[in-house]
C-alpha positions, -999 to 999 in steps of 0.1 A, spaced: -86 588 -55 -88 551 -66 -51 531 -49 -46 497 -73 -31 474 -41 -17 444 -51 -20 413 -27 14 400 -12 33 376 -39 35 341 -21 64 323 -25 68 289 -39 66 277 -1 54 298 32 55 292 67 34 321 82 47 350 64 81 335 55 87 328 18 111 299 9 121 287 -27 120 258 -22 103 227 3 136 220 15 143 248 30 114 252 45 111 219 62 149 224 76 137 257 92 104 244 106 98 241 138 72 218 159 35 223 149 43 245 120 17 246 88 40 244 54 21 253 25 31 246 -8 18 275 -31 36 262 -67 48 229 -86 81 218 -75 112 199 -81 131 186 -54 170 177 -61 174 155 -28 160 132 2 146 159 25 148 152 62 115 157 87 127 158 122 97 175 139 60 177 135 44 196 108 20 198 84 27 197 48 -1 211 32 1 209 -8 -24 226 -17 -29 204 -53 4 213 -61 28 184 -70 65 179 -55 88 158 -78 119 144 -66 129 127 -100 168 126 -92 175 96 -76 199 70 -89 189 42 -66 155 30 -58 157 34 -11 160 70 -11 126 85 -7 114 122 -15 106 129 22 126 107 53 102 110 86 131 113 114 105 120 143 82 107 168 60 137 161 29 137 144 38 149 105 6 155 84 12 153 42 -26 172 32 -32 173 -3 0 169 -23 13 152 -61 38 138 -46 60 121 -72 95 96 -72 113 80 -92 122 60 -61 99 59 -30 77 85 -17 80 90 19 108 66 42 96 64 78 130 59 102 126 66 131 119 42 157 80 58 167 63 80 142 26 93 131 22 98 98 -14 113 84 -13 109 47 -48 128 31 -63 138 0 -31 127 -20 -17 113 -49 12 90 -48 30 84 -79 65 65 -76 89 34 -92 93 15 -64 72 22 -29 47 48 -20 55 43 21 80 29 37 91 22 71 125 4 72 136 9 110 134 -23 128 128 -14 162 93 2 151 66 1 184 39 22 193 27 40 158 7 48 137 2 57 98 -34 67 81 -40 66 48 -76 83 40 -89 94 5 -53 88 -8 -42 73 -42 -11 52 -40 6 42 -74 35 29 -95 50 45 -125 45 34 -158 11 20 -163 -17 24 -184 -42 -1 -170 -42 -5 -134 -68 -39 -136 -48 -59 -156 -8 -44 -151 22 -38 -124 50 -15 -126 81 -27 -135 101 -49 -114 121 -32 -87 144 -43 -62 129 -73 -48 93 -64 -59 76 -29 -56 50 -23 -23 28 6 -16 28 2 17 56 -16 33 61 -22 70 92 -40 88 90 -54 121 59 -29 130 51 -39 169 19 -24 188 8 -1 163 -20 5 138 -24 11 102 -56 27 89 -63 30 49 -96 45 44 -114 56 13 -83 51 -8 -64 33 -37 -33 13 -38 -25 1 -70 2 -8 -95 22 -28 -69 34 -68 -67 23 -61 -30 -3 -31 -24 1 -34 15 33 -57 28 44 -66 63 80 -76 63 105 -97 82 90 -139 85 88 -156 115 82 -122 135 57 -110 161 41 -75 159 30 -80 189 -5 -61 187 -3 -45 160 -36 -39 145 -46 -33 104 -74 -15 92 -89 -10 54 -119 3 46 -137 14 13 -109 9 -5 -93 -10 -38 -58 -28 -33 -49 -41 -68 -16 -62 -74 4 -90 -71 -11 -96 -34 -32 -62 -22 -22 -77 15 15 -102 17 19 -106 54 47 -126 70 48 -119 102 21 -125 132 -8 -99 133 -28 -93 161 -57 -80 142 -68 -76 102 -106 -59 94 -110 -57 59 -143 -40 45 -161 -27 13 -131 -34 -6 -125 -42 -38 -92 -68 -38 -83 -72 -71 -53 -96 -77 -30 -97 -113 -13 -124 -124 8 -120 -155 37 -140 -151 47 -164 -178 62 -190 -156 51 -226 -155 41 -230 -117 32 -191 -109 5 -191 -87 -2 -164 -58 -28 -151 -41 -45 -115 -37 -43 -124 0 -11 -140 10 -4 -148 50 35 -167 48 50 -199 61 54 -191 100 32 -162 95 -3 -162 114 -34 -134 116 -52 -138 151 -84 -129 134 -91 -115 104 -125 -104 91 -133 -96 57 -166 -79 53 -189 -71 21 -158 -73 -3 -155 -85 -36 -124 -102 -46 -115 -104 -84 -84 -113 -104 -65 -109 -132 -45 -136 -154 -28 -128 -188 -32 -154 -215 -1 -177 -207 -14 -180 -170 -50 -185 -183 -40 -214 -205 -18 -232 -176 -39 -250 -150 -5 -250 -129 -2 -212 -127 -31 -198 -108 -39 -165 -92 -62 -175 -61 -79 -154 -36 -61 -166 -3 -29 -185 -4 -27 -194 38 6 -212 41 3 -215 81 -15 -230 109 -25 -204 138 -52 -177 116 -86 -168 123 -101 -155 92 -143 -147 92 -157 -141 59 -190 -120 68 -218 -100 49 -219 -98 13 -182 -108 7 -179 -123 -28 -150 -143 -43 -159 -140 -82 -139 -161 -108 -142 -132 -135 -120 -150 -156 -140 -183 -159 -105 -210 -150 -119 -222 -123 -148 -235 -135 -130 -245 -163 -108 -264 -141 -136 -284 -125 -156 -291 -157 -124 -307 -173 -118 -325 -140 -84 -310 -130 -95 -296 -95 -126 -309 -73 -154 -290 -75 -153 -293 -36 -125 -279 -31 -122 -243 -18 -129 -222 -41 -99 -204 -54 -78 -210 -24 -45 -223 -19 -40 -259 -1 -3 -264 -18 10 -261 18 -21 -285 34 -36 -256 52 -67 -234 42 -96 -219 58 -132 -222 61 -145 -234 28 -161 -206 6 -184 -215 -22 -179 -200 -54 -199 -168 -64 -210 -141 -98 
């Protein structure tokens, strides 16, 4: 006799051999070291609250959190100084992605796609020491945008980040094999005049695109940039806009810095491209006290053609550094231009 068995249906979300309907509910009745996986598209209808370590494993599945009416709240809040591991998830806000508060936290973002209006991560409790977040083979974007080379997402509350840390002391920040794009700032350090003491930054084969891929105001211990593509968009239509795809503040400082076998390549729409006073340059340093090594194959490439523009019609120096920002009588080792 033949028996037709039928495996177990999962549930939208399981812990073990729990069912839950929704991600919510699951995460409030998790408990340390517990694997959540995500077996179905959802929607979320509120912030939801991590206050232990787990794993969120997404499976490819997406997790929308599209009811927000401000743009702080964030889809998940990490409450814990456990290790929480997001695997694999569409994560998707039309606010921020995932809010880090509490005061020590480990956060392992992989194989995931970040879609949201206003930040992908962000970690907004000032008293931050000893953490760490990793980024690896994880795309981070805005809303809204068709061509990630030459456009942002809209404007939100005081400029849209994909990664934005506050006051972040004695702790490190890998992005590996991943994409932040979309963003005025694609990785931002907050609060000016500021020491993290020690705190430690590391980005590897991967493209930054915006605004500035790295805006840092505060003191950095350590900065290693290599193989990536840094890819900076200026499309303002003021008279003076200029930035930079690398920005380090006024009373901001980088101990050392080393960029290695990256290409750096911007962006300017036609009204910046036809004002010699609006520029976007590769490195805008506005502070004495930064070490910054440009190593290996690391190319500054004037795609757009200003520059030399610029020189042949006389309105910069050919000697001057090539795409880099005196306006504040600072600067860095002189690069020479290069295609």
């Amino acid at each position: 006799m033949l028996f037709n068995v039928s495996a177990k249906e999962l549930g939208n979300v399981t812990i073990g051999e729990e069912s839950y309907d929704s991600l919510a509910e699951a995460v409030q009745d998790a408990t340390s070291g517990d694997v959540i996986e995500i077996n179905s598209g959802l929607t979320e209808s509120a912030t939801i609250d991590v206050n232990c370590g787990v794993t969120i494993k997404g499976n490819g599945n997406s997790v929308s959190f599209e009811s927000f009416n401000n743009t702080t709240s964030g889809g998940l809040q990490i409450l814990t100084s456990e290790e929480v591991v997001i695997d694999n998830l569409e994560l998707n806000s039309n606010a921020v992605g995932v809010v880090v508060n509490s005061a020590e936290h480990h956060l392992t973002v992989k194989d995931s796609i970040f879609t949201v209006k206003a930040r992908g991560i962000s970690v907004n409790n000032q008293g931050t020491q000893n953490s760490t977040i990793d980024v690896l083979n994880t795309i981070i974007q805005t809303v809204g945008v068709d061509n990630f080379d030459e456009e942002l997402g809209a404007y939100v509350d005081n400029y849209t980040r994909g990664i934005s840390l506050l006051q972040w002391k004695n702790s490190v920040l890998n992005v590996k094999n991943s994409t932040i794009q979309g963003f005025y700032y694609a990785i931002n350090f907050a609060s000016d005049n500021f020491d993290c003491e020690n705190t430690e930054v590391y980005v590897e084969n991967t493209d930054l695109k915006g605004r500035a891929s790295l805006n840092i105001w505060p003191t950095l211990k350590y900065v290693l940039v290599k193989n990536c593509n840094i890819h900076g968009i200026n499309n303002f239509a003021g008279t003076t806009e200029s930035f930079a795809n690398v920005v380090i503040n006024q009373g901001a400082s980088v101990k050392k810095m080393d960029v290695i076998d990256s290409i750096f390549t911007v962006y300017e729409n036609e009204t910046v491209l036809n004002n010699p006073k609006a520029m976007q340059f590769m490195f805008s340093v506005r502070s004495l006290g930064s070490s910054i090594n440009l190593l290996g194959a690391t190319q500054f490439i004037d795609n757009t053609g200003k520059w030399d523009t610029l020189v042949a019609n006389g309105v910069v120096e050919e000697e001057n550094t090539y795409r880099t920002n005196f306006t504040y009588g600072y600067g860095f080792v002189p690069v020479s231009s290069a295609s």
